[in-house]
C-alpha positions in Angstrom: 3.2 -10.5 13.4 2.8 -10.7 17.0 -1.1 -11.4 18.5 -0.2 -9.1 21.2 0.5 -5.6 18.5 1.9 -2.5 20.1 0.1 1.5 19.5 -0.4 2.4 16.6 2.6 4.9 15.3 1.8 8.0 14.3 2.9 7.7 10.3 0.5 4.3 10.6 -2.4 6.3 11.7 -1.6 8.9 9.1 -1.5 6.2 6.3 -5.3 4.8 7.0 -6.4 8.5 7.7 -5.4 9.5 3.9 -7.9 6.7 2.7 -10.8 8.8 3.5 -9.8 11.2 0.5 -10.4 9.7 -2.8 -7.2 11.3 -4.7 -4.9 9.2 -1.7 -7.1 6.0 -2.7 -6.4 6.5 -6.1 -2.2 7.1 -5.6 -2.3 4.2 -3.4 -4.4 1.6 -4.8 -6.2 1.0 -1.6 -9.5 1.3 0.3 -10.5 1.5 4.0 -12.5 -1.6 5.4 -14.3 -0.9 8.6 -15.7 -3.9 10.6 -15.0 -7.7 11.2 -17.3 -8.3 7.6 -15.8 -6.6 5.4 -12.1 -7.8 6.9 -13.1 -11.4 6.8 -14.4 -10.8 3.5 -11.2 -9.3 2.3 -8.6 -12.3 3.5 -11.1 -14.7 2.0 -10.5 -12.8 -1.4 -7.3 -13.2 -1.0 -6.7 -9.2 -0.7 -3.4 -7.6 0.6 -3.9 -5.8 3.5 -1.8 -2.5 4.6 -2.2 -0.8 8.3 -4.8 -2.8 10.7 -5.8 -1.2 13.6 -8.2 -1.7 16.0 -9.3 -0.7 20.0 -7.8 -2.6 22.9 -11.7 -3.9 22.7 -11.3 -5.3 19.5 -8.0 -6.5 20.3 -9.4 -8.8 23.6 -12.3 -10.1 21.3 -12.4 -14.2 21.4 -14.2 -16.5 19.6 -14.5 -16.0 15.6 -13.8 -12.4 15.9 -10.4 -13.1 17.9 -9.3 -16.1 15.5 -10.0 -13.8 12.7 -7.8 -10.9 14.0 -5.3 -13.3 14.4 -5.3 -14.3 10.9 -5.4 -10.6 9.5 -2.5 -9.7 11.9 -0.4 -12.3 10.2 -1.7 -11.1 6.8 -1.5 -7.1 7.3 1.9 -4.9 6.6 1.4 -3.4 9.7 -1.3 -3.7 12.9 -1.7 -1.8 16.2 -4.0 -0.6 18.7 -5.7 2.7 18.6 -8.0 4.6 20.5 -11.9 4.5 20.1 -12.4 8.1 20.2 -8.6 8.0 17.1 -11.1 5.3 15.3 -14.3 7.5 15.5 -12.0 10.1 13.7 -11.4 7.5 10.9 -14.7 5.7 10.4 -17.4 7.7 11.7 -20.6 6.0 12.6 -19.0 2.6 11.5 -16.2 3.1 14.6 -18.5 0.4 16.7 -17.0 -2.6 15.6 -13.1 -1.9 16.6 -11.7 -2.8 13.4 -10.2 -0.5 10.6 -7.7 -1.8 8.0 -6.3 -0.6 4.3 -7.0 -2.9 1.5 -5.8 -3.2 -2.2 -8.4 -2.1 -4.3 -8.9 -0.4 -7.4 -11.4 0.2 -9.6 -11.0 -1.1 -13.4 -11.4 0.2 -17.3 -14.4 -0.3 -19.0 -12.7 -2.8 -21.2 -11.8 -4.9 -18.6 -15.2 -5.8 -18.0 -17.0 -6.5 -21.6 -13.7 -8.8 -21.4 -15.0 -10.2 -18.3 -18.4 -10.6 -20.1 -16.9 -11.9 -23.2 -15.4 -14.9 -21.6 -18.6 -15.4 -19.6 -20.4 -16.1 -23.0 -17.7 -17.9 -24.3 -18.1 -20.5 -21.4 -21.9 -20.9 -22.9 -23.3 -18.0 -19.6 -25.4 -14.2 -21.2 -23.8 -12.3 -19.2 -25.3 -8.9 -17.5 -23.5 -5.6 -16.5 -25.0 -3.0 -15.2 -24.6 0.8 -15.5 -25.1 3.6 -13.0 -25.3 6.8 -14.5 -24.3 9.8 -12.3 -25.0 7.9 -9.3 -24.5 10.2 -6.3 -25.9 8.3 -3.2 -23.1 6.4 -1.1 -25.2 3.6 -0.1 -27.3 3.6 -3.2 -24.2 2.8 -5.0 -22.8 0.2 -2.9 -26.4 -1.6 -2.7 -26.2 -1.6 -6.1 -22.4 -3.3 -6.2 -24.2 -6.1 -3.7 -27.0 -6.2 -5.7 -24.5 -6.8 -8.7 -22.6 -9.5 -7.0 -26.2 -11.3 -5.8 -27.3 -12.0 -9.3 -24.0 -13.0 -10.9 -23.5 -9.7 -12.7 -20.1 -9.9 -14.7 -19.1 -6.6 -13.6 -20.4 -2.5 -13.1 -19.9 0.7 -15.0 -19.7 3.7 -13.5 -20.2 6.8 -15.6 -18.3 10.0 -14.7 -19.7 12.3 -12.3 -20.6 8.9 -10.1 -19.4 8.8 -6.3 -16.1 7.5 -6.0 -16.8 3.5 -5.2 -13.8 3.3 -3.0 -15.5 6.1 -0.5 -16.0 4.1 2.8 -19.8 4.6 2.6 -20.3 2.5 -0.6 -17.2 -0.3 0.6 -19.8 -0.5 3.5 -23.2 -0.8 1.9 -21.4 -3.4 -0.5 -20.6 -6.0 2.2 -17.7 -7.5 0.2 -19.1 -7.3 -3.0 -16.4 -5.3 -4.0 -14.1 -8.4 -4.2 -16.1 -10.4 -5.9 -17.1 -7.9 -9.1 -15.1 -5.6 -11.1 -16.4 -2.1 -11.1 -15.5 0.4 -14.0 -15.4 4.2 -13.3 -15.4 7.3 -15.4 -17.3 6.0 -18.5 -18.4 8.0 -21.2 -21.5 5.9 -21.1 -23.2 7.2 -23.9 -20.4 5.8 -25.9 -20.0 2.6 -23.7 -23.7 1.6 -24.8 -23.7 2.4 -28.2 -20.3 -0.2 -28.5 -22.5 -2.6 -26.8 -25.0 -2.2 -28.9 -23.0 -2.4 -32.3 -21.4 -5.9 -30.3 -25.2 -7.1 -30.4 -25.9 -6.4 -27.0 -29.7 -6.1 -25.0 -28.8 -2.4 -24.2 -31.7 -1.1 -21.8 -32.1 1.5 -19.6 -34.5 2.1 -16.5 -37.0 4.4 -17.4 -40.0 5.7 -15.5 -41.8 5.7 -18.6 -40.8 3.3 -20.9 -41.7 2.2 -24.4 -42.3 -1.4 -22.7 -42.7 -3.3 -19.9 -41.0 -4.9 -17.7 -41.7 -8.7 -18.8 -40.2 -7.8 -22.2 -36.8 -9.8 -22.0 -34.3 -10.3 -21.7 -33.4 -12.5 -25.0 -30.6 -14.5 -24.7 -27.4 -12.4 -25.8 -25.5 -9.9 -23.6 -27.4 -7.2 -21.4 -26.1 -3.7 -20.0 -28.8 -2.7 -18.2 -28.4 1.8 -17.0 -29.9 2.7 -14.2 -29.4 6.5 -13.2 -29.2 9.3 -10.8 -31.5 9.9 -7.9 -32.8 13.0 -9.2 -32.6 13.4 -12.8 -32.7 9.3 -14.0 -30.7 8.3 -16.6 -29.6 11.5 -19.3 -30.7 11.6 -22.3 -28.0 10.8 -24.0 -28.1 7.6 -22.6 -31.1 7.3 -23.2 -31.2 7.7 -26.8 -27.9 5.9 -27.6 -30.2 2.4 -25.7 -32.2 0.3 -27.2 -34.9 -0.3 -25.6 -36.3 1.9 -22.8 -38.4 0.2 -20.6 -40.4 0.8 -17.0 -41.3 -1.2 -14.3 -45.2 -1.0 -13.5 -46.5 1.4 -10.5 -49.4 0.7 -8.6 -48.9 3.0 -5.9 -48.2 6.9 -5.9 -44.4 7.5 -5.3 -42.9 9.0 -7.7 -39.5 6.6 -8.6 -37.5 4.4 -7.4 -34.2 4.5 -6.0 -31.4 2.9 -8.4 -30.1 0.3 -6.6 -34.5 -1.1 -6.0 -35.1 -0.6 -9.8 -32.1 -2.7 -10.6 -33.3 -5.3 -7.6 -36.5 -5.4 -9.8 -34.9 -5.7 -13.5 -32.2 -8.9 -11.8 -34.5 -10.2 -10.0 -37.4 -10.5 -12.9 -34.9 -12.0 -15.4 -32.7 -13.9 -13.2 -35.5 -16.0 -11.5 -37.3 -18.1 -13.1 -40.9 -17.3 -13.8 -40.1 -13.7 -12.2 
């Protein structure tokens, strides 16, 4: 594709402006990217790209940013310039950077990933997958995709009622992370962790009061760890189908924790040594 790409056409435009509805992501298998990150981290997945556009800015851009619109130009179905204030109608906030693109992308089934995990212990690894459980913060959701991806979690499951991890606001928050870990959506996750559990997995979910502590764990077979929504924590349901409920010590006066912190904590505690 040429360096030098001509306006945008109108059906072009149209094509990334459907990506900010979830049923369109779903038909089309495809997510919006917005900024030079979460492009470069696309081509170094290996993803397809669709439309590219970007401002005559953007376009002029030298140095890493300019060899890398290069390379997604000869990657991307189609690429054009747009206007900045045509960009601020797509990405919001994020329209700074230039840089807008459509990306394959789909979310996966929940089988997909305890396959994921069951080749993980094959290889001789105890593999971890964590839950979110009505999850309904953007950025809460995506930190916890990154957060995912950080510790060498074998993949996510989202329960139904969770925010659609394709909306732009959770592709943002998880910085590529999204191409490296499969994410599940519309469990029935009461179900989901009593299979685990029957498959002799650690099933435990993030309680503010728990029946132990934090240091208790994890042994050394498969873990789905739940965290849940911002309000209401993980349903009961969930909670009862788990097998071990279990809180991470307060020494302050807040109330809770966010989901994506707890998990931080639970990872980071098992994950490094002597945490």
């Amino acid at each position: 594709m040429s360096k030098n790409p001509p306006p945008l056409s109108k059906a072009r435009l149209a094509s990334l402006r459907r990506l900010t509805r979830r049923k369109s992501r779903v038909e089309d298998g495809r997510i919006l990217l917005e900024g030079w990150h979460l492009l470069e981290a696309a081509l170094e997945a290996g993803r397809a790209l669709g439309v590219l556009a970007m401002t005559p800015q953007a376009l002029a851009a030298g140095g890493a940013n300019g060899r890398l619109l290069e390379k997604a130009l000869d990657r991307a179905e189609a690429g054009g310039w747009i206007e900045e204030a045509e960009l601020s109608r797509i990405c919001g906030e994020a329209a700074d950077q230039g840089v807008v693109a459509a990306v394959d992308w789909a979310p996966v089934g929940v089988r997909q990933v305890l396959r994921r995990a069951g080749a993980a212990l094959a290889d001789g690894r105890t593999p971890v997958v964590v839950a979110g459980d009505g999850l309904q913060e953007p950025g809460n959701l995506g930190t916890l995709i990154r957060l995912a991806d950080w510790f060498g979690c074998t993949g996510v499951v989202l329960s139904s009622g969770t925010v659609d991890p394709g909306n732009p606001k959770v592709v943002r928050a998880g910085m590529g992370s999204h191409f490296h870990v499969p994410v599940a959506v519309g469990a029935a996750l009461p179900e989901v962790v009593e299979q685990a559990r029957r498959l002799g997995w650690w099933t435990v979910v993030a309680a503010g009061e728990g029946e132990c502590g934090l240091r208790a764990g994890p042994p050394d077979r498969p873990v789905l760890l739940v965290v849940g929504n911002e309000a209401r924590g993980v349903s009961p349901a969930v909670r009862e189908a788990a097998e071990v409920r279990m809180a991470i010590p307060r020494w302050g006066r807040v109330e809770s924790l966010n989901a994506a912190v707890a998990a931080a904590v639970f990872l980071g505690a098992w994950r490094i040594p002597g945490g």
